[in-house]
C-alpha positions in Angstrom: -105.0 -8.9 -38.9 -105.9 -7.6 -42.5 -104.1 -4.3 -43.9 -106.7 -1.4 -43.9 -106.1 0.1 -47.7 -107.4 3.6 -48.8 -107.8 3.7 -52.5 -107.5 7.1 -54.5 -108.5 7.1 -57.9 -110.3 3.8 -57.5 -112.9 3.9 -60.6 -109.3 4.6 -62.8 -106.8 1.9 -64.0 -104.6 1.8 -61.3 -108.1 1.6 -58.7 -109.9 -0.8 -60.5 -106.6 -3.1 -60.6 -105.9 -2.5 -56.8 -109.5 -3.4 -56.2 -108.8 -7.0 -58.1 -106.2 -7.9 -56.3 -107.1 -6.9 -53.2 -110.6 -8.8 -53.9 -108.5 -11.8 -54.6 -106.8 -11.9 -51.1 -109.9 -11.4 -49.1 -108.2 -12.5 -45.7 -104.8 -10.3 -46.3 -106.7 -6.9 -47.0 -109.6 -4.5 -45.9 -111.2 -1.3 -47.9 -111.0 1.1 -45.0 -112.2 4.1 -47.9 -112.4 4.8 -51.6 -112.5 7.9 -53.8 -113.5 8.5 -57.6 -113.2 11.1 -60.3 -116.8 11.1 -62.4 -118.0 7.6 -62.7 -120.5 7.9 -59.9 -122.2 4.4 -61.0 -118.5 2.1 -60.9 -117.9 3.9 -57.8 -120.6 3.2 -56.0 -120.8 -0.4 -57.3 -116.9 -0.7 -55.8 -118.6 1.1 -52.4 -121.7 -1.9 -52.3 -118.7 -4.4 -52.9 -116.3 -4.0 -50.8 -118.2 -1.7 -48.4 -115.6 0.8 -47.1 -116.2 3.2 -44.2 -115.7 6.5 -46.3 -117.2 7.0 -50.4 -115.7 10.1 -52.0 -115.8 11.4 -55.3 -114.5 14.8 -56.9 -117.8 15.7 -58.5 -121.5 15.6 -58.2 -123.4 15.9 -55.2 -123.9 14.1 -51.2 -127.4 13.8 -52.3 -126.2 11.7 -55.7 -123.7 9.7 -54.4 -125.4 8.4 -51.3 -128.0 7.2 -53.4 -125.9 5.5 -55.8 -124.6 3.4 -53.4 -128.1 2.5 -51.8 -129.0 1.1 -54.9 -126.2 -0.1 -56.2 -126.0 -1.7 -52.0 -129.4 -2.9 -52.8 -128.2 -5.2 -55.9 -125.7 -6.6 -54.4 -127.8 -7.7 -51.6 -126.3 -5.2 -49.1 -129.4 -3.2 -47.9 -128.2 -1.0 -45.1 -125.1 -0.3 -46.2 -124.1 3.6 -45.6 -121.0 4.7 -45.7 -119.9 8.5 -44.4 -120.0 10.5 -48.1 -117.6 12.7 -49.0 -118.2 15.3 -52.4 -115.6 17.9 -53.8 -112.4 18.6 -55.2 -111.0 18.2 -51.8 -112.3 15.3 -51.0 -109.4 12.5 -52.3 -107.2 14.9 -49.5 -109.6 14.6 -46.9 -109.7 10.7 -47.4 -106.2 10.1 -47.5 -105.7 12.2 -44.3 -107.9 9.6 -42.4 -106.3 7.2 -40.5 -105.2 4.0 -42.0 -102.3 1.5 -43.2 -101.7 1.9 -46.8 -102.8 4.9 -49.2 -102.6 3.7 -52.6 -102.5 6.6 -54.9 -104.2 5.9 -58.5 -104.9 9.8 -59.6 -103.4 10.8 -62.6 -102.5 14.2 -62.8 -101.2 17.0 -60.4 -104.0 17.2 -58.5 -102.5 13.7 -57.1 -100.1 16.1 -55.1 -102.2 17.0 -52.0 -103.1 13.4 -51.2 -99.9 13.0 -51.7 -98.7 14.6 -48.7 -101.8 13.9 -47.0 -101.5 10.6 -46.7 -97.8 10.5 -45.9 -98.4 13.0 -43.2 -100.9 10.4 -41.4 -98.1 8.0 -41.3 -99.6 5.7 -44.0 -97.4 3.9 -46.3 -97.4 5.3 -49.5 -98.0 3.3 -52.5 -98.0 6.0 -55.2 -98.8 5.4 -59.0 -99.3 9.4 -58.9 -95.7 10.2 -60.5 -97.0 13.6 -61.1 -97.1 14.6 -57.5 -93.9 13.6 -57.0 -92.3 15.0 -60.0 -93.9 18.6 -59.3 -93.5 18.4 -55.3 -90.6 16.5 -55.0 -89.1 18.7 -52.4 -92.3 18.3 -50.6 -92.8 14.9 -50.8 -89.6 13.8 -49.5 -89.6 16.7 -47.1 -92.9 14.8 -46.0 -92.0 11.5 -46.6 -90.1 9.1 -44.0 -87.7 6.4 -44.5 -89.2 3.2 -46.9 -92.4 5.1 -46.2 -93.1 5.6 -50.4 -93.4 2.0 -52.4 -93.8 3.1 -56.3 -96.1 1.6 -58.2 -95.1 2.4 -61.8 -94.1 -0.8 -62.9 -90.3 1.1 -63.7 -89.9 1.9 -60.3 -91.1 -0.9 -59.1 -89.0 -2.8 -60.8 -86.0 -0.7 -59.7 -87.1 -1.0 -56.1 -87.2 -4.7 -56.6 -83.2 -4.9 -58.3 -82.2 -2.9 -55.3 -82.7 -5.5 -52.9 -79.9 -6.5 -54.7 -77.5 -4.4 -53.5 -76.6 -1.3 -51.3 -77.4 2.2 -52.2 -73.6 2.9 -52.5 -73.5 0.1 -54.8 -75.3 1.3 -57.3 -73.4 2.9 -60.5 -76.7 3.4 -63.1 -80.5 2.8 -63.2 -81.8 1.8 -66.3 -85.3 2.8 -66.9 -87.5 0.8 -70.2 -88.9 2.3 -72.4 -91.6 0.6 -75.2 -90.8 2.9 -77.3 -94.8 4.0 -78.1 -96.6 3.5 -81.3 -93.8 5.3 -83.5 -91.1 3.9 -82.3 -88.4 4.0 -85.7 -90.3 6.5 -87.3 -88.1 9.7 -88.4 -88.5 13.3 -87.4 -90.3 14.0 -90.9 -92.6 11.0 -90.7 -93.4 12.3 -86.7 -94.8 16.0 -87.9 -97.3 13.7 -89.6 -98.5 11.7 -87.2 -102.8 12.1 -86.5 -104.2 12.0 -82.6 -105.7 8.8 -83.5 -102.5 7.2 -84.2 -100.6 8.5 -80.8 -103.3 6.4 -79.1 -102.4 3.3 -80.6 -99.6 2.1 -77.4 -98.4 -0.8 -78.3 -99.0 -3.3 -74.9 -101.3 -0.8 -72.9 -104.6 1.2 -72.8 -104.1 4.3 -71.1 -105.6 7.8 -70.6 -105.5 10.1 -73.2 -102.7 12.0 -71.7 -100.5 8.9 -70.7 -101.0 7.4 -73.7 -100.1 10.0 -75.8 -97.2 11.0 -73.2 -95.5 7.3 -74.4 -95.9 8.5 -78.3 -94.0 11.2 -77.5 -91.6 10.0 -74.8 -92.5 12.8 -72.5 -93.7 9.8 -69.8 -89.9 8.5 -69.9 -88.9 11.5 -68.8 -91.1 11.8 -66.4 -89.9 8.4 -65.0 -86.5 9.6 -65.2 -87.5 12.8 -62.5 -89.7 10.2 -60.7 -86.3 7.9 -60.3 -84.2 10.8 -59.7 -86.3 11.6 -56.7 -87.5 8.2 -55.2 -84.1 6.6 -55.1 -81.4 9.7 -54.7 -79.7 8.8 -57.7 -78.2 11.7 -59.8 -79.9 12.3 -63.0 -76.4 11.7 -65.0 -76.4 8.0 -63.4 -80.0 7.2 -65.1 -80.8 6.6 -68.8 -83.4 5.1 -70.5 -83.7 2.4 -73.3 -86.2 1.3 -75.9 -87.6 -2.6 -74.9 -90.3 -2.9 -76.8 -91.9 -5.8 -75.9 -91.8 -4.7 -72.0 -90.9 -7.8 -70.3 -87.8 -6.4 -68.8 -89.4 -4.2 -66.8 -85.9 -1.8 -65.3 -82.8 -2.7 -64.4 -79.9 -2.0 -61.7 -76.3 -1.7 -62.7 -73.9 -1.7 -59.9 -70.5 -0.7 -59.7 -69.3 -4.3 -59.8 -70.7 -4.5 -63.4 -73.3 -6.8 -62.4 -76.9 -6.0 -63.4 -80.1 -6.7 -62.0 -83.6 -6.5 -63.8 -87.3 -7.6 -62.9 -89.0 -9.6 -65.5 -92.7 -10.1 -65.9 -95.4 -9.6 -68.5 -96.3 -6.3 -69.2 -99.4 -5.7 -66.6 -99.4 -3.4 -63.2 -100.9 -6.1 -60.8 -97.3 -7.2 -59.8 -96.4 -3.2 -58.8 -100.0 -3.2 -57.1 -99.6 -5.6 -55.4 -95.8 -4.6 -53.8 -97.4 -1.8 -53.1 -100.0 -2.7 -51.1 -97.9 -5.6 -49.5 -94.4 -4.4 -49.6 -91.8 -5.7 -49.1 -93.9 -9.4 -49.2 -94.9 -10.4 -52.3 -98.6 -12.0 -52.5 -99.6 -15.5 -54.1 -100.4 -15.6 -57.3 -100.7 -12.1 -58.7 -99.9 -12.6 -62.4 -98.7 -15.1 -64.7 -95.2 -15.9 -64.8 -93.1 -15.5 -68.3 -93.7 -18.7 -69.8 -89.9 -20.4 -70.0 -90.5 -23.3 -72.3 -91.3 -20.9 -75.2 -88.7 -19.1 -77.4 -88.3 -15.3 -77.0 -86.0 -13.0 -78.3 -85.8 -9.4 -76.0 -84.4 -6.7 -78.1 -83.1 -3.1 -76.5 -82.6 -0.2 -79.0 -80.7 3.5 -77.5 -83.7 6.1 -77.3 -83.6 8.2 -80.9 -82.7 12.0 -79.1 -83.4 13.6 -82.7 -86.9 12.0 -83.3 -87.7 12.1 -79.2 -86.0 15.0 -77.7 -88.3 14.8 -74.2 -86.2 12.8 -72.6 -83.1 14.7 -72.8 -84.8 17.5 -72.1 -86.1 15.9 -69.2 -82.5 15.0 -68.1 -81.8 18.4 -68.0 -85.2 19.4 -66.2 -84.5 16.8 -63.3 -81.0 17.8 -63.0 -81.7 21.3 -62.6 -84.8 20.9 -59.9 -86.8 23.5 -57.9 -90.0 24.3 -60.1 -88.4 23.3 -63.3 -89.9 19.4 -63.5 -93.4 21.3 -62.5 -93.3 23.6 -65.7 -92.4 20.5 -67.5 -95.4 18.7 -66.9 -97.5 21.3 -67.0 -96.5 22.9 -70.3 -96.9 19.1 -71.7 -100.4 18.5 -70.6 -101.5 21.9 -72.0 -99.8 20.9 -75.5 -101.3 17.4 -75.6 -104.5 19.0 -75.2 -103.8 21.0 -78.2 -102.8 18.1 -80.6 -105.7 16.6 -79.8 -107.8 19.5 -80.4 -106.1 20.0 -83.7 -104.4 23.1 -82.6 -101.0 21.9 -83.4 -99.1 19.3 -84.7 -97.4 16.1 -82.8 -93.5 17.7 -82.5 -95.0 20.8 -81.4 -95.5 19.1 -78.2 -92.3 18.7 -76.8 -91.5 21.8 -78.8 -94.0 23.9 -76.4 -92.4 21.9 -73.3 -88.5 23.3 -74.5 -90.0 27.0 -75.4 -92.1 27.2 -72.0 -89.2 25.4 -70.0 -86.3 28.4 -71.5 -88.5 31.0 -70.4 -89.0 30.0 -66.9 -87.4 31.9 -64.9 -87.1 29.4 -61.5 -86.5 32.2 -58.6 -89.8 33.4 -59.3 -91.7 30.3 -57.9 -90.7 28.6 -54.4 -90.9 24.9 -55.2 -91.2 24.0 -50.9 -94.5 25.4 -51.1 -97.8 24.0 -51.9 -98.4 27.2 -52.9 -95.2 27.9 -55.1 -95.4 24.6 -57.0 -98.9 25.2 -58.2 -97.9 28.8 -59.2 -95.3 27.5 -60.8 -97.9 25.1 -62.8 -100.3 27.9 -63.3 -97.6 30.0 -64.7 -96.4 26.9 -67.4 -99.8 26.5 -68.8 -100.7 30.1 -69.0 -97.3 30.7 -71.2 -97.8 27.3 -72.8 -101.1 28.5 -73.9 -99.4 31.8 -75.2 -96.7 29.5 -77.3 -99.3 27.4 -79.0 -100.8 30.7 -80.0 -97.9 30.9 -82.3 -98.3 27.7 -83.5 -100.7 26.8 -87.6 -103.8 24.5 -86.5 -103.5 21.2 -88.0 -106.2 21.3 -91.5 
């Protein structure tokens, strides 16, 4: 009997990979429904492919999409095909409400949080690659949530989830999250106030988003992963660190308290996570290539530089504290990557904006087991963001 799979985000990274493997294991897994952000012509050549019962997309028109997906049906020789059409920025909620056996969660962003709890209200098991929703919900996703019913997708996590079949949760004395350092890894706090848009861009082993991408410049994304860890595997924040593993083949590690450590190895792609995630806890044939043993390699780990990044401590201190705080976080960040890339201010005033917006939250203003509360909460952080970065000299 194949695994009915409900895709958010499908026309992004995370989607279009989920759609590969699940397109390599034909027999194991069917596309019950799919939604997309703007790219109404990949999502409705995904629709004509794999033909689910429900197309949505955030944008656009019924009128638009349908008839995307008749032509797009037509060229793949699937005249007929018409799905039930969904349109709106409600309509990745609505989908992942629908009845089915895996929701796999590509979105990026905290709009990701209402799916979020959509889906794990329907019962569906939860593979989530949206760390935002979980970081700015996270009382309300595990609230929501039941046991095992949440398999991360990051490949951190997953790689954490992985070790801890290794052990008992009472075993476990430190997770150790990797970090690639980004593109300026070694560089010093004076070189950093230099640094152009373009070069933030440059990740090292990945192409991301703007946002992400920049987010692993700047470190902000470890300590998002950090929260993320925090709340997926009820370990205290003091009992996770991160370190720098550039070349990502180590992907996270388990320490427990016999001393022993435990750590999942694989090149640096997301179709192993995927994959767990849509088949957990079995793994699938032939997902990815395996690290190739008969040549030499050297794997190097380097402490994170606090001076030079400061966004993971901070985030330490963010997760560790709770409530609305890890919403503000993310918020305040996304408004200040928007200004660096704009040119409105430089690459440390980033996480700069993050600290200033994050001291002048006050947390007993915003109920963070609310829907309501955690997006006032982000509404709030990227108002005052905005008001910080008014302070802050445009880069010439």
């Amino acid at each position: 009997m194949s695994t009915r799979v409900t895709l958010l985000g499908s026309t992004g990274s995370i989607g279009t990979q989920g759609l590969q493997v699940i397109g390599g294991h034909p027999d194991r897994f069917e596309v019950a429904a799919i939604s997309g952000g703007s790219n109404t012509g990949l999502l409705a050549k995904q629709a004509a492919r794999f033909r689910p019962d429900v197309v949505a997309a955030a944008t656009g028109t019924a009128e638009e999409l349908r008839a995307a997906v008749a032509t797009a049906a037509d060229d793949a020789g699937a005249t007929g095909y018409a799905p039930e059409v969904l349109v709106g920025p409600e309509a990745a909620t609505e989908v992942a409400a629908r009845e089915t056996d895996v929701v796999l969660n590509g979105i990026t962003g905290a709009i990701g949080l209402r799916p979020t709890l959509a889906a794990l209200r329907s019962g569906a098991r939860l593979a989530l690659a949206n760390k935002e929703s979980l970081i700015i919900g996270g009382p309300l996703v595990r609230a929501a949530a039941g046991p095992g019913q949440i398999v991360p997708v990051d490949s951190e996590h997953s790689a954490i989830a992985q070790s801890l079949r290794s052990g008992s949760h009472e075993e476990v004395r430190r997770l150790v999250v990797t970090a690639s350092g980004g593109p300026f890894r070694g560089m010093s706090v004076d070189e950093l106030a230099e640094v152009t848009p373009e070069a933030a861009l440059q990740h090292p082993n990945f192409a991301m988003g703007r946002v992400i991408t920049t987010n692993s410049a700047t470190l902000v994304n470890k300590g998002l992963e950090l929260i993320e860890a925090h709340l997926l595997f009820d370990v205290p924040m003091d009992s996770i660190e991160a370190v720098v593993h550039s070349q990502q083949i180590i992907h996270s590690m388990v320490e427990f308290h016999d001393g022993a450590v435990v750590a999942q190895l694989g090149l640096p792609t997301m179709l192993v996570p995927i994959a767990l995630g849509l088949a957990w806890p079995e793994r699938l044939v032939d997902v990815e290539t395996p690290v190739d043993w008969t040549q030499a390699a050297d794997w190097r780990f380097e402490p994170v530089d606090h001076s030079a990044f400061p966004a993971v401590r901070l985030a330490q201190e963010v997760g560790a504290a709770g409530g609305s705080r890890p919403a503000v976080y993310n918020a305040a960040n996304e408004v200040a990557v928007d200004a660096f890339h704009e040119g409105r201010c430089g690459f440390l005033d980033i996480v700069g904006t993050v600290a200033e917006v994050v001291q002048r939250h006050d947390p007993d203003e915003h109920d963070s087991d609310t829907v309501e509360g955690v997006f006032a909460a982000d509404a709030w952080a990227r108002r005052e963001a905005t008001v910080v970065l008014g302070g802050v000299p445009g880069r010439q």
